[in-house]
N, C-alpha and C positions, 0 to 999 in steps of 0.2 A: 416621106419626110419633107419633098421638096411643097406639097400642100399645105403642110403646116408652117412651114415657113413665110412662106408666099402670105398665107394668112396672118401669120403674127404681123408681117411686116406691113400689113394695109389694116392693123386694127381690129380683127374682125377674130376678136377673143375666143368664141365660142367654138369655131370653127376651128380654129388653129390649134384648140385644146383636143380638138378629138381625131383630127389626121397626126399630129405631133405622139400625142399618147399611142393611137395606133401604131405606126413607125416604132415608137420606143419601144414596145412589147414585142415588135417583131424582131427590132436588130437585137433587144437584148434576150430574144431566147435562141439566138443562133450562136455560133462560133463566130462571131463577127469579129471581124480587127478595129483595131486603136481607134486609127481615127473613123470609123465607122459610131463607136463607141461615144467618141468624144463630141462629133456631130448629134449624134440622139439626143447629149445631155442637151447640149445648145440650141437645136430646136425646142426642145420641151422648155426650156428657161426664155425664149423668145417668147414662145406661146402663151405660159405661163404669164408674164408681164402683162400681155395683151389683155389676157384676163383678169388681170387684179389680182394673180393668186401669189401672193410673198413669199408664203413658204415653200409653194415649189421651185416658184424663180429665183429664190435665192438658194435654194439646197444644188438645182442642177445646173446654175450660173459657176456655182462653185464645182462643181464636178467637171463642169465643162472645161473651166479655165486650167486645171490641175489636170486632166487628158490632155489637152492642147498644149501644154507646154512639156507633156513628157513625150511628144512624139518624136522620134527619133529620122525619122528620114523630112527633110528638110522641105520637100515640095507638099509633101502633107500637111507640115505645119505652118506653112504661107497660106495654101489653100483653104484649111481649115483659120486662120485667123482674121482672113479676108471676107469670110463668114461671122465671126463671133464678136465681132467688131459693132455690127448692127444690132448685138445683144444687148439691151439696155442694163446698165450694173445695176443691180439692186438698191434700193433706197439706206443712208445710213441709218441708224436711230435716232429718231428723234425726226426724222424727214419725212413730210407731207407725201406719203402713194399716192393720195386722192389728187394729185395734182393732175394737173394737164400737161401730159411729156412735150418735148418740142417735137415739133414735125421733122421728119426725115428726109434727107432731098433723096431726090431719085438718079 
């Protein structure tokens, strides 16, 4: 998961789509908890953006934020929002994808 992150967040669409998707396949065929869950979504919705792809990034942007705000124990959900923060929100309608996102400081 941490590769596809890593990837989404330096651009690098293709790559972040295939460590992100791996991760996702894995934590979602375990018993995995919440916020295990709710990071999957949010890497793949990182990754996704990276790549151009809308419809993922906006199905697991939205999955993501909807885990993330039902976590119940409170350091999970700092932690995981300190992550999901870097998630770009999806474009509204009628808003240019093709654009050139702003740069992210480091």
């Amino acid at each position: 998961m941490l590769l596809g992150q890593v990837h989404a967040l330096l651009g690098h669409g293709e790559l972040a789509m295939h460590y992100a998707s791996a991760s996702f396949a894995y934590v979602t065929a375990q018993d995995s908890a919440q916020w295990e869950l709710a990071f999957a979504h949010a890497v793949l919705a990182n990754a996704a953006s990276a790549a151009k792809n809308a419809e993922i990034h906006s199905r697991h942007y939205a999955l993501a934020r909807q885990m993330g705000q039902a976590l119940s124990d409170a350091e999970e959900r700092e932690i995981f929002e300190a992550t999901f923060r870097h998630v770009p929100a999806p474009p509204t309608e009628g808003q240019d994808i093709t654009a050139t996102p702003p740069q992210r400081s480091h």
